[in-house]
N, C-alpha and C positions, 0 to 999 in steps of 0.2 A: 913369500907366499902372498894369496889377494885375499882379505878380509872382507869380509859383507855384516856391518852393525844394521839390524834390521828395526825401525823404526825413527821418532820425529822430535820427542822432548830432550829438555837437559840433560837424561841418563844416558839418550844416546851421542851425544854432541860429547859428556863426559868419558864415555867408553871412544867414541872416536879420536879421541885427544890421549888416551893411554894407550891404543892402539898403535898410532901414528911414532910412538916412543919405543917400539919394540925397533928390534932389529930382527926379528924373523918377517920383519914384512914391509911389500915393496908398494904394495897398493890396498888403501883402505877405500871402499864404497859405504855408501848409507841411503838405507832406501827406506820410505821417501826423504828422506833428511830436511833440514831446516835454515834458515837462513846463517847459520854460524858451522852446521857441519860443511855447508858448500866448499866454507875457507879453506880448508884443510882436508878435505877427503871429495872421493865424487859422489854429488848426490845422481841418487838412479830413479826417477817417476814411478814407486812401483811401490802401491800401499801396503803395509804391514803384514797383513792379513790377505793377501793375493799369493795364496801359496803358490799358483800352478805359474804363474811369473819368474815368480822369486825362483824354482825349479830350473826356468829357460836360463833365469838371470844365472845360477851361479854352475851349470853345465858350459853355459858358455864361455863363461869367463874363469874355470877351472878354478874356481877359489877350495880355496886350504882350510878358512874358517868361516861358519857363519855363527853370529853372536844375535841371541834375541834378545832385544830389551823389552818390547810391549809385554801383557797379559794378552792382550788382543792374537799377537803371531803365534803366541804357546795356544791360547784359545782354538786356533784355527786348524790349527795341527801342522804348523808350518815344518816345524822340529821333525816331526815322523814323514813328512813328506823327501827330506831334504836326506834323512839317514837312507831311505829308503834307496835311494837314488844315490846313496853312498859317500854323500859328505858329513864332515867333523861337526858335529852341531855343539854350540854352546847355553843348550838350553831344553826344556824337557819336551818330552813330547805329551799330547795332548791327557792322555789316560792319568797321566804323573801330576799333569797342569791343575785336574781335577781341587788340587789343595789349594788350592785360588781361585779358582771359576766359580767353587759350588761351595758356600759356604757349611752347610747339612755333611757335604762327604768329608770335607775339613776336620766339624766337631766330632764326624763317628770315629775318623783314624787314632784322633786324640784320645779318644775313650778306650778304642781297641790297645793304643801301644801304650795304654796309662800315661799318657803327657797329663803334666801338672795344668789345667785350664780352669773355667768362669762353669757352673753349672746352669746348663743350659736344656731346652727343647726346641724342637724342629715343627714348623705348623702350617697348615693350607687356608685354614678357618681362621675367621675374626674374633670366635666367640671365644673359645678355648683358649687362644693365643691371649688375649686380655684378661681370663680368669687367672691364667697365670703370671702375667704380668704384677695383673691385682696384688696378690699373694705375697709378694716384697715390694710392697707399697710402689709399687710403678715404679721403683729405682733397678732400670734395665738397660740394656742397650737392644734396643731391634734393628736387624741384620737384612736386607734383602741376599736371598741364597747366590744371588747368583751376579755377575762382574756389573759393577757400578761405575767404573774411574773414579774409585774410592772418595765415593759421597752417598754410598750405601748403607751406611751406620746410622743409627741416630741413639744419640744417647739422653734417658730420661731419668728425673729426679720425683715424677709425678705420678699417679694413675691418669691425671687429666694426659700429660705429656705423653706417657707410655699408649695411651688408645688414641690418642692421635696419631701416632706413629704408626702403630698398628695399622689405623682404619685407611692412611697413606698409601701403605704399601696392597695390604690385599684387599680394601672396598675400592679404594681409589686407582688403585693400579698406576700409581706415579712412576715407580719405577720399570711399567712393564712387564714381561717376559721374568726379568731377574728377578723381582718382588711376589713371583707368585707364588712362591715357597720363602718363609724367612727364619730366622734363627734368633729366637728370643733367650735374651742370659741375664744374669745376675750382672749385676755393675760393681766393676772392681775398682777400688780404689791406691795410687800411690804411680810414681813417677813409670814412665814410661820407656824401654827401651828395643832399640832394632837390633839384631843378631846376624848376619848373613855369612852361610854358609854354602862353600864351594862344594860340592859333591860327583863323584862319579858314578855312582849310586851303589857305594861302598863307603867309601874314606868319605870323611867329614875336615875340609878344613877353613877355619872360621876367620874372617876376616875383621877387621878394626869394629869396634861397637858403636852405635851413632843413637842422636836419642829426634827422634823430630817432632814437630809440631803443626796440627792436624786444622786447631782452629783458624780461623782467616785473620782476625783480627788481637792487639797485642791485649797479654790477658788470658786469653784462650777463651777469646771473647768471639763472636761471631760462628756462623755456619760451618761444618764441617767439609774440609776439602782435600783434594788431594795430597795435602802436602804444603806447608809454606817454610819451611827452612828444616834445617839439622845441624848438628855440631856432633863432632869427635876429639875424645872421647871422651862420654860424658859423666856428668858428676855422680860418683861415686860407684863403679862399676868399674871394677882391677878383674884384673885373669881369672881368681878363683870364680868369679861370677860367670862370665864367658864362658869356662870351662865348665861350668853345671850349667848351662844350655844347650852345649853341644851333647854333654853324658845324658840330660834328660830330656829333652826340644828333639835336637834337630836329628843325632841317630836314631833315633828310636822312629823319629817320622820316618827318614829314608830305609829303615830295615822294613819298618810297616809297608812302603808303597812296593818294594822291591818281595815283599812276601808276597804280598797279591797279583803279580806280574807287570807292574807299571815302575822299572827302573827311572829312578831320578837324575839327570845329568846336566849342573849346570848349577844355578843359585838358588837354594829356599832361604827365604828369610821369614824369620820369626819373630814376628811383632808382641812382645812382651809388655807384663806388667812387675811391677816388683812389688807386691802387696808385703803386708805384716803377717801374712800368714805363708810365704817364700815365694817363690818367680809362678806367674800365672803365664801361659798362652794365651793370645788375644785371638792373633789371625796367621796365616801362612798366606805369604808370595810365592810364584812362583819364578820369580827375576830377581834383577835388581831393585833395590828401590829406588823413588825418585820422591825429594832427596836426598835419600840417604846417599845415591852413589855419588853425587855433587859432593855431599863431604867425606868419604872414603876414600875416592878413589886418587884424589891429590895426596892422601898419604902414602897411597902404596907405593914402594919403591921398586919392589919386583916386576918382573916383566909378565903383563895382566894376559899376553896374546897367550907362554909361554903355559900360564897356569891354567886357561881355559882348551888349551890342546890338551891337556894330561887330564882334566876332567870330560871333556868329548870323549878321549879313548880308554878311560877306565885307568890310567896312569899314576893318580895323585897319590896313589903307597908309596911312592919312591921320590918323588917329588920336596925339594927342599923347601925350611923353615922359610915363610914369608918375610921380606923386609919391608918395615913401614919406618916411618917420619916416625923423629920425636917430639914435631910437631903436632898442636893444634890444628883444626881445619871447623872453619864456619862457612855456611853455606843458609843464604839468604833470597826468595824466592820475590822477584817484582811482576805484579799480577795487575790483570787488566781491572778496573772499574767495574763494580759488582760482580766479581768472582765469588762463590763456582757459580752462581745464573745465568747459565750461556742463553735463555732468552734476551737479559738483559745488557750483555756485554754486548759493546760498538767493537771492533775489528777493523784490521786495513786503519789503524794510526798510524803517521809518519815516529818512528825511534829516532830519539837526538843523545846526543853525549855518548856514545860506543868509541867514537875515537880519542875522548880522551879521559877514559877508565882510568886511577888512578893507579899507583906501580904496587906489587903485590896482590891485586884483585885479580880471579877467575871471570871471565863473563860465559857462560853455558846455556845457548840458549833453545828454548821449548817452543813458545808461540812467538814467529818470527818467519817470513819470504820476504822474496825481493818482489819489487810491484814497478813496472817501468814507468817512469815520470816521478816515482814516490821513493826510491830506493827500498831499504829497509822498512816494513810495517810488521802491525801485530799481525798475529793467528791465532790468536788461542787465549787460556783463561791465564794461565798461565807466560809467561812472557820469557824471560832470562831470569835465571841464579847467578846471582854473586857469591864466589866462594874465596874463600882467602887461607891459608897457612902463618902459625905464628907463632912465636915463645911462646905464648900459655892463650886461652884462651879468649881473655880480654884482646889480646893484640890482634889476634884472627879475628873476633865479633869487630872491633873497629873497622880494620881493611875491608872487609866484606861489608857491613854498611857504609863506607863509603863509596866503593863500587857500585852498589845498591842507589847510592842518593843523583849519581850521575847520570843513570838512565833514566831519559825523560821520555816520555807519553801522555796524550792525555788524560786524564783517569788515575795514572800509575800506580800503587800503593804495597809496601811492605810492612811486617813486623819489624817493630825496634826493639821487641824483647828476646830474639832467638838468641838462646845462650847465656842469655843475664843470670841463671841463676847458678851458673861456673862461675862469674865475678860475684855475686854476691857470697856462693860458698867457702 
């Protein structure tokens, strides 16, 4: 059959690469794709969120599956356009998407199906919003409601911090549109983990757990951004844990969306906290993550095309036990020079050393086209993951930072702490 991976960064260059390994498929596309899904699939000029494209695109080209990776394509309603019109989608459609787009309809499902979460309120005002803030001494996280490219959080230790944050989003309107509704909560404390579950909007089945890391700099020092690395699987989270997020998290989400008429089909992931008082919900995707699937999906050994048709057609009750690596997998994020400040980030840099990435390194890469005269440049805040496979997970955090140290740019900068605290434990 002909695949359609629909979007630009790592997750989709990572899903094109387990794509490419099936044998149910003869041809992968990726639209828009990126300077690394080129090498191995066809990219196709046609932005994420161009549903009525995307419609022509895969009518014509009779594809068998289309897989979403953005927030942006679920956003748009690419999913329900594409079912409509009677193709396999691997991912929800918009009403479903709801648990990511809108952070207010997120917390009420949590409330409705009692998921374990942060006690929070939803606010349009500044004043109100801040009194409660006040109230647990300004140790908050504020939410803008609605899709940021996850640099919509801001987490405060202050009253001063918490009403700046506040006065950011609804006096200042920094966020726009997204920030004019936000979602103020209790600040939870204790390690962090990602959960992602396949679903047909029935069966729940739950892939490798990944733990990542949000702040830019090593430490968890610096601005919050999309993502700068992940490892699997992480310290101290065995089955039983897993297993009571799927029993409390994640079915309980897809019976709640599926109560209310908005069938889930494709990946929720559940961004978790592990507090001292047992597993908190933070936020719900409604995809993969990135990068969490930089480090996932090199373990999976099943065939990813296979599992994502049996979740498009409501299938996964029959559907066999996952195989994964008994490997390790690190996965290490090189970002352009003042990331996330896409004011301040240069673009269009020539990329050197891709060709000689050292042996056991992934290179997956996000902000990356070809420029004639230039070859290879940046696009993005984001650039390439390094991700690597290993005896345990020192030997993966190695490989992967050194694939990491060979791509150069000007600006270029990664963590050197993603995963230290598996070698440390």
């Amino acid at each position: 059959m002909k695949v359609l991976v629909v979007g630009s960064g790592a997750r989709e260059h990572a899903l094109v690469w387990k794509c490419v390994q099936s044998d149910l498929v003869e041809r992968v596309y990726c639209a828009p794709g990126n300077g690394g899904t080129g090498g191995m699939a066809r990219n196709v000029p046609i932005g994420a969120a161009d549903v009525v494209r995307i419609v022509e695109f895969a009518k014509r080209e009779r594809l068998g599956l289309v897989i979403l990776g953005p927030e942006a394509a679920v956003d748009a309603g690419v999913g329900d356009a594409l079912r409509g019109a009677g193709f396999n989608v691997f991912g929800p459609n918009r009403g479903a998407g709801r648990i990511e787009s809108s952070k207010s309809f997120a917390k009420g499902l949590m409330k409705r199906a009692n998921i374990p979460t942060a006690d929070f309120e939803v606010f349009t005002q500044p004043v109100p919003a801040r009194a409660w803030a006040s109230e647990r001494g300004g140790r908050v996280a504020v939410k803008a409601d609605g899709l940021a490219r996850g640099k919509g959080v801001i987490v405060c230790a202050s009253v001063e911090e918490s009403d700046a944050a506040i006065n950011a989003m609804l006096v200042e309107s920094r966020f726009g549109r997204s920030g004019a509704t936000i979602v103020v909560e209790e600040l939870l404390e204790g390690p962090e983990l990602s959960v992602l579950g396949v679903t047909d909007g029935n069966d729940v089945v739950a892939l490798a757990p990944a733990r990542d890391y949000k702040r830019a700099r090593d430490a968890d020092a610096g601005p919050n951004t999309g993502g700068m690395g992940a490892y699997s699987p992480p310290l101290g989270v065995d089955d039983a844990v897993v297993k009571e997020v799927v029993d409390t998290v994640l079915r309980p989400a897809v019976r709640e969306l599926a109560a209310s008429g908005d069938e889930f089909r494709g990946v929720l992931y559940a961004g978790l906290m592990l507090t001292r008082s047992g597993i908190r919900t933070i936020e719900f995707n409604a995809r993969f993550g990135d990068p969490e699937a930089q480090a996932v999906l090199p373990r999976l050994e099943s065939d990813l095309v296979a599992l994502a048709l049996a979740s498009s057609k409501g299938g996964l009750a029959g559907f066999p036990d996952l195989r994964w690596s008994p490997q390790a997998s690190v996965a290490i994020v090189v970002a352009s020079a003042n990331y996330p400040d896409d004011a301040a980030m240069k673009l269009g840099l020539p990329i050197k050393g891709l060709a000689e990435i050292p042996r056991g390194a992934l290179i997956f890469h996000a902000g990356t086209r070809f420029e004639p005269g230039k070859g290879l440049v940046t696009d993005g805040g984001r650039v390439v993951t390094s991700a690597a496979l290993g005896a345990t997970v020192a030997e993966a955090r190695d490989r992967a930072l050194a694939g990491a140290r060979q791509v150069r740019f000007d600006g270029a900068f990664f963590r050197t702490d993603i995963a230290k605290e598996a070698d440390e434990g």
